[in-house]
Each structure stands twice: as structure tokens, then as C-alpha cells.
N, C-alpha and C positions, 0 to 999 in steps of 0.2 A: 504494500500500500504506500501511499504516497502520504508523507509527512510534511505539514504546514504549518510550524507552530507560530511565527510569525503572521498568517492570515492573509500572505500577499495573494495569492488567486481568488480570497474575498475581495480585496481591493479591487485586483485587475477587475473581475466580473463587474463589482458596483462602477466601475471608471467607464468600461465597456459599454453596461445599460444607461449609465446617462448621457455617453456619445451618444451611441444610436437614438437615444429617444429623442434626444435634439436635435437632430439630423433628419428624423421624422417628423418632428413639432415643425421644420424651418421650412421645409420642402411641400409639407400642406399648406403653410400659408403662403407661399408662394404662389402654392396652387392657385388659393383660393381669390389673391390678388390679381392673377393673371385672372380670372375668368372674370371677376367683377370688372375688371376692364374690357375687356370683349366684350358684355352686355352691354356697358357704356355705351361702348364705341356702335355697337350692332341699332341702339337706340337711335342715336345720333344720327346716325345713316337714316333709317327709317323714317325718321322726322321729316329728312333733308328731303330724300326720295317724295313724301306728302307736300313739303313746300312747293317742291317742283311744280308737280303734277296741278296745283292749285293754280298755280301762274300761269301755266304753260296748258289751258284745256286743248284736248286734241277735237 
């Protein structure tokens, strides 16, 4: 068996899970900032496209 009595593979593991979680925490909201921009921007559009079409009757 493997002898730890110092506890460093506790550490490493706790140092480990809160890399990764933070790396998962950064990378959702990243997400979640790109999409709320896309909506924005997809709004925007949308708007414009109705501006248009108001001025411009075929």
C-alpha cells in the first residue's frame, strides 16, 4: 500500500478539484456571455430588418 502521512495527494486532489471547477465555472460563463450576445445582436438585426421593410413598402 501506498503511505501518505504527510497528506500531499489530499492536497494535490483538493488543488486539482478546484482547478477544474474553475475552469468549468469560467468556461460556462463565457458561454453564457457569448450567447447573450448573439441574442442581442440577433434582436438588433430583427429590429433593423422591420425598420427597413416599414420605409421601404414593396
Amino acid at each position: 500500500m501506498c503511505r501518505n502521512e504527510q497528506g500531499a495527494i489530499l492536497l494535490l486532489a483538493l488543488t486539482l478539484l478546484f482547478l477544474i471547477s474553475s475552469a468549468v465555472t469560467v468556461y460556462a460563463t463565457l458561454y453564457m456571455t457569448q450567447m447573450s450576445t448573439y441574442e442581442m445582436l440577433e434582436k438588433a438585426n430583427i429590429r433593423a430588418t422591420i425598420n427597413l421593410m416599414r420605409q421601404n413598402p414593396v
